[in-house]
BAFI-3210 file (N, C-alpha, C; in Angstrom, 3 decimals, decimal comma, padded with zeros to 6 digits):
// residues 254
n [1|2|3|4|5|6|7|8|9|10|11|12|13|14|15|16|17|18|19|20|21|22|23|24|25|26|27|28|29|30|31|32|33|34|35|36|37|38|39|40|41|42|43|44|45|46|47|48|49|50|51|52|53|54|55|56|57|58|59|60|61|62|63|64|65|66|67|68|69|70|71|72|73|74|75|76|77|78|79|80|81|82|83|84|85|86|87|88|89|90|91|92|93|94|95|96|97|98|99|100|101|102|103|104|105|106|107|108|109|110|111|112|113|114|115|116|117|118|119|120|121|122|123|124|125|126|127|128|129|130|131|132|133|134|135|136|137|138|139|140|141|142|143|144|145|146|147|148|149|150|151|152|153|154|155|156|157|158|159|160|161|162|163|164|165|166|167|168|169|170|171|172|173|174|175|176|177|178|179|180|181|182|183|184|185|186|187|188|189|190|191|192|193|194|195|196|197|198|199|200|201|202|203|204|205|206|207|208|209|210|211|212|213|214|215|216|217|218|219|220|221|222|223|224|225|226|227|228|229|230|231|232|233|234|235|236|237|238|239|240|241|242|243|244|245|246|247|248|249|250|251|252|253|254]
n.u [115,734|113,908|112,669|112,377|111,467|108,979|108,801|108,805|112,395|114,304|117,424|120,252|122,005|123,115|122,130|124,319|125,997|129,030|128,998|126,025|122,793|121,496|119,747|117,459|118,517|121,331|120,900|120,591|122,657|124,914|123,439|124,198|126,453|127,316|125,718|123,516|121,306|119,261|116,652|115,689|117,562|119,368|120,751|123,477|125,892|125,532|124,247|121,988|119,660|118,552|120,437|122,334|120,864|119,036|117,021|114,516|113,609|112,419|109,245|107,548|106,497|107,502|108,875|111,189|113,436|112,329|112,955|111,682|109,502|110,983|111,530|109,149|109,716|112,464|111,368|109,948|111,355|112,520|114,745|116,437|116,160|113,569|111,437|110,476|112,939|114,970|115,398|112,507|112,226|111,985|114,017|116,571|118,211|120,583|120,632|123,300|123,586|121,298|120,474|122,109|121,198|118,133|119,456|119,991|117,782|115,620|116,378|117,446|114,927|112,636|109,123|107,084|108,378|108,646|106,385|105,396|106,810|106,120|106,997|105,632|103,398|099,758|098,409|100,709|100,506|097,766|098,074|100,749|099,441|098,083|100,173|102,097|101,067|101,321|101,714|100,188|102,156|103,712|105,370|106,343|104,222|104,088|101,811|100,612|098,914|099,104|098,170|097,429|097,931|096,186|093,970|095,127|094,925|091,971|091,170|092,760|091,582|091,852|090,879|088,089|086,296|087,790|090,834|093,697|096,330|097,416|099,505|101,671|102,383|102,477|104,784|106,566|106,714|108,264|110,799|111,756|111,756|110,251|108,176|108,642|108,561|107,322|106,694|104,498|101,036|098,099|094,706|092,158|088,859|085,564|085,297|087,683|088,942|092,145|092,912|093,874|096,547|099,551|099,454|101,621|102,840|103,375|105,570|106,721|110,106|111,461|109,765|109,561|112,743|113,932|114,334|116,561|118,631|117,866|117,621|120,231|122,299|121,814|123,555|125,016|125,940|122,793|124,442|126,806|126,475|125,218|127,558|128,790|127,222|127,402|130,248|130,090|128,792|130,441|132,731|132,658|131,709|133,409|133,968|131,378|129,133|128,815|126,342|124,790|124,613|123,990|120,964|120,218|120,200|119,731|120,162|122,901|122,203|121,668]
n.v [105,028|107,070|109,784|109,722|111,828|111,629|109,347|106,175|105,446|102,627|102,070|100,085|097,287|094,588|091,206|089,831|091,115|090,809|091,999|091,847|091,287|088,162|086,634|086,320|085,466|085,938|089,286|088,963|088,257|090,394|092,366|091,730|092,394|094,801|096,476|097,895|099,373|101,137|100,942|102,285|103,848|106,898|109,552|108,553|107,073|103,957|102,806|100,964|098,907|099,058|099,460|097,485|095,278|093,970|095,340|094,843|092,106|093,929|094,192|092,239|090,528|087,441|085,621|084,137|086,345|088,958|091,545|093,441|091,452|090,207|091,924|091,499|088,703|089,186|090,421|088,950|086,879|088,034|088,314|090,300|093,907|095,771|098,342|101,538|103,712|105,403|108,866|108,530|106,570|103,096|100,368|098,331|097,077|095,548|093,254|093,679|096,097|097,609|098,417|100,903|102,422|102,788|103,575|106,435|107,405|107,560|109,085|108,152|107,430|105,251|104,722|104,780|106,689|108,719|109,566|110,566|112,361|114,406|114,197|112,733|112,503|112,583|111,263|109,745|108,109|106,810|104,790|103,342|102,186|100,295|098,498|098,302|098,010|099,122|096,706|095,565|095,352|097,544|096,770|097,134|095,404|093,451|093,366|090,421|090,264|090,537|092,758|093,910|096,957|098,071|097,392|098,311|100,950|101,844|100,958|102,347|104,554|106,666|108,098|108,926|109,908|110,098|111,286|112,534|111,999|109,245|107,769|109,208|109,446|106,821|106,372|108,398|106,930|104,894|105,557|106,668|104,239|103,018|100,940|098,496|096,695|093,630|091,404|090,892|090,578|089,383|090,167|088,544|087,285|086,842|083,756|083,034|083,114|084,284|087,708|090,418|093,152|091,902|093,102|095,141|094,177|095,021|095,680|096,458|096,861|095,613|093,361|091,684|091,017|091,555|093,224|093,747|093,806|095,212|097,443|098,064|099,869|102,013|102,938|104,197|108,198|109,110|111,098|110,135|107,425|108,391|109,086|106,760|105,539|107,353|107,618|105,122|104,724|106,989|104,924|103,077|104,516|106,241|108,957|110,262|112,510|114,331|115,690|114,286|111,818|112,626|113,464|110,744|109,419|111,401|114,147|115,204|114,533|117,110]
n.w [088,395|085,887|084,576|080,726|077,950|078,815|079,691|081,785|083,008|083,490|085,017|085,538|084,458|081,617|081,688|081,111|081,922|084,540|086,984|087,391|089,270|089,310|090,995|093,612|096,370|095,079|095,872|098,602|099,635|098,757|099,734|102,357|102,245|101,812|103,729|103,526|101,202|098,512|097,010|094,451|091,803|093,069|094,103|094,440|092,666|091,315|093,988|094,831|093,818|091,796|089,337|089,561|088,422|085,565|083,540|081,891|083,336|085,625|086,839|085,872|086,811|087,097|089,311|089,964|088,608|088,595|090,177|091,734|092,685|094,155|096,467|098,094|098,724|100,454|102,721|103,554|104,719|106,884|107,146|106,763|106,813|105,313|104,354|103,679|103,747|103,054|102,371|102,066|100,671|099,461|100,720|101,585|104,589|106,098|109,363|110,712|110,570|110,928|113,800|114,498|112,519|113,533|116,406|115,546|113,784|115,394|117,210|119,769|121,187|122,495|120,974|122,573|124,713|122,925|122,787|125,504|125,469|124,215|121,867|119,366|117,426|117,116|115,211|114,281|116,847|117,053|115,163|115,877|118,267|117,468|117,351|120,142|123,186|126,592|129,485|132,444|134,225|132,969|131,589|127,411|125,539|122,352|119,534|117,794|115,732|112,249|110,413|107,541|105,597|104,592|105,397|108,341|107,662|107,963|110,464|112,069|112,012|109,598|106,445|104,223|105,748|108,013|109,997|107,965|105,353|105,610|103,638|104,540|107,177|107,743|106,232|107,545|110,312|109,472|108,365|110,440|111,762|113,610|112,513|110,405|107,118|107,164|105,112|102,609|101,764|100,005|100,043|101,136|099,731|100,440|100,248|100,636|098,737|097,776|096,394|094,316|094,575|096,320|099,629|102,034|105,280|108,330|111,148|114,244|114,719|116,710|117,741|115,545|115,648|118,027|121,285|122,315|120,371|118,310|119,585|120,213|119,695|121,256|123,096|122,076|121,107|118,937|117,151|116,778|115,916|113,012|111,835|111,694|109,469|107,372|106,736|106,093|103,735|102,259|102,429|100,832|097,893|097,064|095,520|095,881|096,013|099,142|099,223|098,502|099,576|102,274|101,545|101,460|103,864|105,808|107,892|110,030|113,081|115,736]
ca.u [114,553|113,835|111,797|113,143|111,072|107,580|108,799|110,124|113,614|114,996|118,700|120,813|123,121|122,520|121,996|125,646|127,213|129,620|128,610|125,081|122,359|120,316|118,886|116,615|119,792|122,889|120,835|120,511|124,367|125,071|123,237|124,852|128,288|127,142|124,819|122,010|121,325|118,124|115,791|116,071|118,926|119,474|122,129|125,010|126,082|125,699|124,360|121,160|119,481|118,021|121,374|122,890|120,068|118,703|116,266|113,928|112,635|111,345|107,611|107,326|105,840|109,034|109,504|113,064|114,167|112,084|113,486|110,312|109,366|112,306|111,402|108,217|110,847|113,249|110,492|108,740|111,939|112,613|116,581|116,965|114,603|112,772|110,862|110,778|114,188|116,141|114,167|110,871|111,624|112,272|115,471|116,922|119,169|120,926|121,073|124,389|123,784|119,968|120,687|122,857|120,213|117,161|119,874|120,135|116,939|114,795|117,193|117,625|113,662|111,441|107,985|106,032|109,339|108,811|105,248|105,502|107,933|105,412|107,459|105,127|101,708|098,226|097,998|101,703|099,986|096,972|098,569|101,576|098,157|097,900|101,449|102,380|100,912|102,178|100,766|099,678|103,699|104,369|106,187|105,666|104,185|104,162|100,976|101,030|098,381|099,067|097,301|097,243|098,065|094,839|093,067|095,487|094,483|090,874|091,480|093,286|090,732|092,063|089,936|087,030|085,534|088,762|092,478|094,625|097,407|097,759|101,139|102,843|102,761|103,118|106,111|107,515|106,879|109,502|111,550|112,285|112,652|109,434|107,925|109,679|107,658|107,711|106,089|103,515|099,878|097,557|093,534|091,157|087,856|084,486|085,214|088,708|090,146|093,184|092,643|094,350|098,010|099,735|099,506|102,340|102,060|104,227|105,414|107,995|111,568|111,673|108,571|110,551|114,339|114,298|114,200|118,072|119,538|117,222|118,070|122,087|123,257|121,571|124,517|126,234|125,090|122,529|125,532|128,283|125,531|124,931|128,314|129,149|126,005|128,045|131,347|130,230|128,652|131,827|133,919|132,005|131,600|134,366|133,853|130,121|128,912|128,329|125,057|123,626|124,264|123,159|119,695|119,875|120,517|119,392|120,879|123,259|121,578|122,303]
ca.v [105,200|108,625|110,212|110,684|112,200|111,731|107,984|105,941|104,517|102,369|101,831|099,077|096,587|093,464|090,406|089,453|092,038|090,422|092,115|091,910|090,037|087,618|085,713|086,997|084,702|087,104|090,056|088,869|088,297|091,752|093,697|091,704|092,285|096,251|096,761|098,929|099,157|101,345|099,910|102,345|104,832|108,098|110,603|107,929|106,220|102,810|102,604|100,778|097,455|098,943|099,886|095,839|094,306|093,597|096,390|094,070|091,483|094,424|094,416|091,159|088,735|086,487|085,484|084,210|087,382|090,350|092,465|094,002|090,663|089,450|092,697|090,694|087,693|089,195|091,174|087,624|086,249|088,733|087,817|091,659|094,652|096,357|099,161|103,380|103,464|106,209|109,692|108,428|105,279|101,809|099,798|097,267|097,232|094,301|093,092|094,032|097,939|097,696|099,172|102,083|103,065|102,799|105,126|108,105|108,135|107,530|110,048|107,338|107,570|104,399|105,809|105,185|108,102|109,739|110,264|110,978|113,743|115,067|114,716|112,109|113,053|111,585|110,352|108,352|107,571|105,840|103,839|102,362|101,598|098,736|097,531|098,089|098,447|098,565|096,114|095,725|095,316|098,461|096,370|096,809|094,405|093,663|092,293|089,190|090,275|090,439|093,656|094,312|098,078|098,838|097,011|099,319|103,011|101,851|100,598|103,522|105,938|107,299|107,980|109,744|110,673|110,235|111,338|112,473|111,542|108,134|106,950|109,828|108,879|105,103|106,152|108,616|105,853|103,812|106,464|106,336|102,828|102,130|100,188|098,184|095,527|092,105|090,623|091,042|089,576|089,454|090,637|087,039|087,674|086,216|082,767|082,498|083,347|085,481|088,495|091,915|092,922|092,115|094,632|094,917|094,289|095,832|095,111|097,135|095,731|094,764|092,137|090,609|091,183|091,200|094,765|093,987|094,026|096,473|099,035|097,855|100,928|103,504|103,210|105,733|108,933|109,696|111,599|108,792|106,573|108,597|108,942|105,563|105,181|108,491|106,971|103,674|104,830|107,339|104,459|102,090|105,502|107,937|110,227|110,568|114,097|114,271|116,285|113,426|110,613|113,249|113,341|109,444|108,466|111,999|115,044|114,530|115,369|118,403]
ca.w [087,562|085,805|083,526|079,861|076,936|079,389|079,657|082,644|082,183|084,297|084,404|085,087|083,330|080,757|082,121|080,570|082,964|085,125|088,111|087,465|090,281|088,674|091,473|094,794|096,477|095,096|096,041|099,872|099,641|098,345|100,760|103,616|102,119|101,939|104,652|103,150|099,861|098,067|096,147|093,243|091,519|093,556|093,890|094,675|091,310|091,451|095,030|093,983|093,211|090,008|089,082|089,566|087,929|083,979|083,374|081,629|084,187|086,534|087,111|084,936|087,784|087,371|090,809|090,189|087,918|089,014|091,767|092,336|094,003|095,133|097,839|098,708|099,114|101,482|103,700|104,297|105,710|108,076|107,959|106,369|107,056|104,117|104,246|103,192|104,556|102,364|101,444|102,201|099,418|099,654|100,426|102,997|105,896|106,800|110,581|111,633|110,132|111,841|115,407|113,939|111,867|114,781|117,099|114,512|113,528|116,759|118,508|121,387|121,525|122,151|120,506|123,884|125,441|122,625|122,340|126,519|125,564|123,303|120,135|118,672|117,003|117,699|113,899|114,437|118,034|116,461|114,364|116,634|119,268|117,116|117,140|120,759|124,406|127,750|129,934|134,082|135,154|132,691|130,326|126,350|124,665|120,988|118,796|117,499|114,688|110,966|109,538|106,375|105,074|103,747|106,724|109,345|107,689|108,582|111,678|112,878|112,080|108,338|105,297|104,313|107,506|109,207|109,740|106,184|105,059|105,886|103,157|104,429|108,178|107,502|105,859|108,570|110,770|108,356|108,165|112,131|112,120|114,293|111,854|109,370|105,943|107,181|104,340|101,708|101,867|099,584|100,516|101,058|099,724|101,505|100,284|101,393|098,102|097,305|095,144|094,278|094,512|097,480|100,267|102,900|106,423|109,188|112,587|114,547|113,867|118,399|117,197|114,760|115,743|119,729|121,948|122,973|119,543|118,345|119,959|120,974|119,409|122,021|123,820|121,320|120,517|117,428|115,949|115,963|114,915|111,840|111,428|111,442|108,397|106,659|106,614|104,993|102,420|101,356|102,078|099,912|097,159|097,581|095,121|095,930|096,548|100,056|099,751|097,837|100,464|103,323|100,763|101,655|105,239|106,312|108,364|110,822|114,222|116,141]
c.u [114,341|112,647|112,605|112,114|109,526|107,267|109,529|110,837|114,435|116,630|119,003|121,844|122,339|122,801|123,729|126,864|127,700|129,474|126,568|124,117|121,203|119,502|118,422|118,405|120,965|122,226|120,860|121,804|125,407|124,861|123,752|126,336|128,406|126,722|123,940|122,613|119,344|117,927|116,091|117,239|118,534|121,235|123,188|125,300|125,906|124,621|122,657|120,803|118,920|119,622|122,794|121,921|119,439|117,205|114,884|113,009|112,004|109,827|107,145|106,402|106,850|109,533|111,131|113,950|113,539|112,303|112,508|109,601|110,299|112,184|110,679|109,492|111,552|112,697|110,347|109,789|112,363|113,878|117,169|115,904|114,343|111,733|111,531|111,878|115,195|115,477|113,256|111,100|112,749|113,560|115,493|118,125|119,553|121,022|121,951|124,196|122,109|120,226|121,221|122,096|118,687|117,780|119,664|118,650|115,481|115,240|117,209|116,289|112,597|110,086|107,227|106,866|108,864|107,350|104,847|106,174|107,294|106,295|106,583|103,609|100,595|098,002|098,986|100,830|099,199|097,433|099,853|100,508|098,008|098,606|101,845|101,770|101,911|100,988|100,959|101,076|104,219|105,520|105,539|105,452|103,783|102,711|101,405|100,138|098,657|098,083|097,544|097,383|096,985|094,183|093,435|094,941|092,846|090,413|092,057|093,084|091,129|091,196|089,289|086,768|086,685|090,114|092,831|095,847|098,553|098,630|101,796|102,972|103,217|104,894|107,385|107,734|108,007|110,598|112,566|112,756|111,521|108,474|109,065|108,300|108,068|107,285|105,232|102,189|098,746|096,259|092,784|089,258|086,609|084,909|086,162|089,503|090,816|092,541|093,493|095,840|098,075|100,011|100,932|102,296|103,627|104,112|106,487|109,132|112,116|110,416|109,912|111,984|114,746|114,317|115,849|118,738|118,588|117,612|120,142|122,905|123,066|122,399|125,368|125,118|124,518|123,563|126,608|127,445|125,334|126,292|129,138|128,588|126,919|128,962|131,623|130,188|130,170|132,877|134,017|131,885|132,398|134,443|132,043|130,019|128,116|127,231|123,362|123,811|123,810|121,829|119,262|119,513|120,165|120,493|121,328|122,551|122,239|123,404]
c.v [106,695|108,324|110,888|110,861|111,378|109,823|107,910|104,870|103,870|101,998|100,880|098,290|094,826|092,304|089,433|090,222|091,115|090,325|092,209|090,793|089,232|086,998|086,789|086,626|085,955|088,218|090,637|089,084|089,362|092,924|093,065|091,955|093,880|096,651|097,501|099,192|100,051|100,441|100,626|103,231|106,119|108,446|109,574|107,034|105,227|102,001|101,873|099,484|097,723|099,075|098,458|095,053|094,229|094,001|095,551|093,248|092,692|094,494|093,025|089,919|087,499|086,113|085,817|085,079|088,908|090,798|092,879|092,907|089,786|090,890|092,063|089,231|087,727|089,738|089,716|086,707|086,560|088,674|089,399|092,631|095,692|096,985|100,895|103,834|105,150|107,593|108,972|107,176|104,737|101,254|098,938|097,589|095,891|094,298|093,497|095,859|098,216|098,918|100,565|102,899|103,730|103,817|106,233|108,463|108,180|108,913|109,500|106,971|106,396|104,873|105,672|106,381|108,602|110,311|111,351|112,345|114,678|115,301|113,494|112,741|112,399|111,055|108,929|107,591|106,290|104,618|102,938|101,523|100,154|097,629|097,443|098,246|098,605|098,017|096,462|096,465|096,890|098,295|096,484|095,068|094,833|093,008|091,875|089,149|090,964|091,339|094,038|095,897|098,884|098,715|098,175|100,524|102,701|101,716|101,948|105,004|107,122|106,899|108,910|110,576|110,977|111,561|111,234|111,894|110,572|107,630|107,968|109,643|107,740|105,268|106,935|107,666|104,226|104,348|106,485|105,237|102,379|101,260|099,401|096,972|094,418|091,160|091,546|089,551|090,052|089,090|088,993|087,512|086,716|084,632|082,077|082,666|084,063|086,231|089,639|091,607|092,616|093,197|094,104|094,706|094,521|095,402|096,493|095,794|095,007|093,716|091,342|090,491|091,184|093,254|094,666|094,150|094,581|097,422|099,342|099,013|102,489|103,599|104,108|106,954|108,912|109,929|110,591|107,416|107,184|108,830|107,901|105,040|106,344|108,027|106,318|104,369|106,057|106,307|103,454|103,034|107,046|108,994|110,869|111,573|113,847|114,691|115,378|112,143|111,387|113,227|112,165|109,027|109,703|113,373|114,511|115,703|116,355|117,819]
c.w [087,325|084,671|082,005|078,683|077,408|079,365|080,865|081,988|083,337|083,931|084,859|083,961|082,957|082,105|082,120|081,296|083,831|086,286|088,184|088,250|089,421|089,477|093,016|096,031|096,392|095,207|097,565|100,332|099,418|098,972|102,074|103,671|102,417|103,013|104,483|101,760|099,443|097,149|094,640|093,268|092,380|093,086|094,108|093,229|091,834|093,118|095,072|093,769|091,680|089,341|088,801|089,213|086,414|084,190|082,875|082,038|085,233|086,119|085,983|085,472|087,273|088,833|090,715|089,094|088,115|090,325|092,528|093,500|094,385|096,248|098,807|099,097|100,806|102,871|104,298|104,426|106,566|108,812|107,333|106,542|105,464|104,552|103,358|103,948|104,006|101,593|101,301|100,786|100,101|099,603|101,530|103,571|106,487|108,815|111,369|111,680|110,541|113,021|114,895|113,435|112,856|115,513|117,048|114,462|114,233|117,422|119,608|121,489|121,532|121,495|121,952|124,557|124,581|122,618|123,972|126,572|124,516|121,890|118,881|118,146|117,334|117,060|114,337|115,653|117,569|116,095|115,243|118,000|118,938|117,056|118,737|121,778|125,699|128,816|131,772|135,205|134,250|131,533|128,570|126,295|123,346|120,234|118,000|116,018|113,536|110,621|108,791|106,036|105,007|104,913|107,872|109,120|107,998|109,927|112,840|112,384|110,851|107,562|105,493|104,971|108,594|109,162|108,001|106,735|105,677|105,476|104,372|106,437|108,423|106,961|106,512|109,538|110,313|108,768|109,736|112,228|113,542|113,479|110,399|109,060|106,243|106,377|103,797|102,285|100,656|100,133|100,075|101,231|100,987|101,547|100,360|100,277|097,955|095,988|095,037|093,989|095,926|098,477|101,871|104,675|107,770|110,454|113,147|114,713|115,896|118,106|116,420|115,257|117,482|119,907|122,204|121,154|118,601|118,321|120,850|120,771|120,758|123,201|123,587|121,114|119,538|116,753|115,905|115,648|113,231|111,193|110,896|109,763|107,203|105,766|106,155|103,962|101,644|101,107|100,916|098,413|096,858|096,558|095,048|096,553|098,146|100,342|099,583|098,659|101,604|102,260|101,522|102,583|106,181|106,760|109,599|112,250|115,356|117,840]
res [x|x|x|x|x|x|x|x|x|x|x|x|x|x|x|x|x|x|x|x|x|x|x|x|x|x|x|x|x|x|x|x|x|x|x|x|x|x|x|x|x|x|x|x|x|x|x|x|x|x|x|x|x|x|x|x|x|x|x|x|x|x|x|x|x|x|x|x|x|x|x|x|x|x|x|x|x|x|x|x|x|x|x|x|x|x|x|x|x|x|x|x|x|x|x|x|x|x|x|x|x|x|x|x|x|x|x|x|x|x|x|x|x|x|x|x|x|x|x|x|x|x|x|x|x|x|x|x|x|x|x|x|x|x|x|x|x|x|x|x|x|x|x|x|x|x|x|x|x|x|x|x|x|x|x|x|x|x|x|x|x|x|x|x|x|x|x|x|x|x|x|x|x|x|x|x|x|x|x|x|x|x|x|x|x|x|x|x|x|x|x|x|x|x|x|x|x|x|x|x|x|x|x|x|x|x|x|x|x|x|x|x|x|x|x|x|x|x|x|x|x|x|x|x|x|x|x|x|x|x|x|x|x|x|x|x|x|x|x|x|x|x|x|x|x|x|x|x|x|x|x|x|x|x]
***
């Protein structure tokens, strides 16, 4: 997606393209054949769901032809993870390429070690308060409650009166891989009805996915974890400028 002549343009191919995804279905099948996949065009040609899909149905409310919610789709089955995954924007990560990703960009670091090791902040703090404790025996535990986006930055003391810059922690918190979008919900007024757009709602990816295969990769270092994430994507893009998939998946750690 860009900007041309103070317009956006998304790119993509016709619906008649060969390789083009028409269904929520061949897009699930695509990122498990790849293992991560952004949501829109960046620096890698092709590397992209806007980029394999018919420019047309986005943002259309088409269930079974807009991509846009075929994201809401694959979040709210929780068999691929979706969130701010790639430069602070949106994409998915299949299961097997999960853990690899959590290694690198945790640095080995559960957030309760890391916040102990003082590399966490008091804003991120807040806000994971609501997703994890540790209980009597010392063990985490995970909540079991469904909060809403909008509902969490109130909850954990952002706004007005509170704490700034509430996206841009929600989305370092992505970015790490302690939260990950398990769905969309849409806001239920007084009388129980649905209203608005849908708002996303977040868990950490050991809630949904288990703490052992989770975190299976912190047996390797960060760096041959990110190398492993490097490697695909050249091998999957080989003439892609290496500065523009480091943009993607990050810097490799020291």
């Amino acid at each position: 997606m860009s900007v041309e002549n103070g317009e956006w343009v998304m790119k993509g191919v016709s619906s008649r393209h060969p390789e083009c995804i028409h269904t929520v279905e061949e897009l699930e099948e695509y990122i498990e054949s790849i293992g991560f996949l952004p949501l829109f065009a960046n620096g890698v040609e092709g590397f992209s769901v806007e980029e394999w899909t018919d420019p047309k149905y986005w943002w259309t409310d088409n269930a079974l032809r807009d991509p846009w919610a075929w994201r809401e789709q694959i979040s709210g089955k929780r068999k691929i993870a979706y969130g701010k995954f790639f430069d602070k924007k949106a994409g998915f990560v299949s299961l097997e390429w999960l853990p690899y990703f959590v290694n690198y960009r945790r640095d080995g670091y559960d957030f309760d070690a890391r916040w102990e090791d003082g590399l966490a902040n008091r804003r991120e703090k807040k806000i994971m308060d609501h997703y994890i404790r540790t209980d009597e025996d010392g063990d985490t535990v995970y909540s079991e409650e469904e909060i809403l986006s909008t509902e969490l930055k109130k909850k954990a003391g952002f706004g007005k009166e509170g704490d700034k810059n509430y996206p841009g922690i929600i989305t370092g918190l992505q970015m790490q891989f302690y939260l990950v979008t398990a769905g969309f919900r849409r806001r239920v007024n007084k009388k129980g009805g649905e209203y608005g757009m849908a708002v996303s709602v977040m868990f950490p990816p050991e809630k949904i996915w288990g703490y052992d295969m989770v975190t299976s990769a912190y047996k390797e270092s960060p760096g041959e974890s990110w190398q492993r994430l490097f490697d695909h994507v050249k091998e999957l893009y080989e003439e892609a400028d290496d500065e523009a998939v480091i943009r993607l998946i990050g810097k490799k750690p020291m």
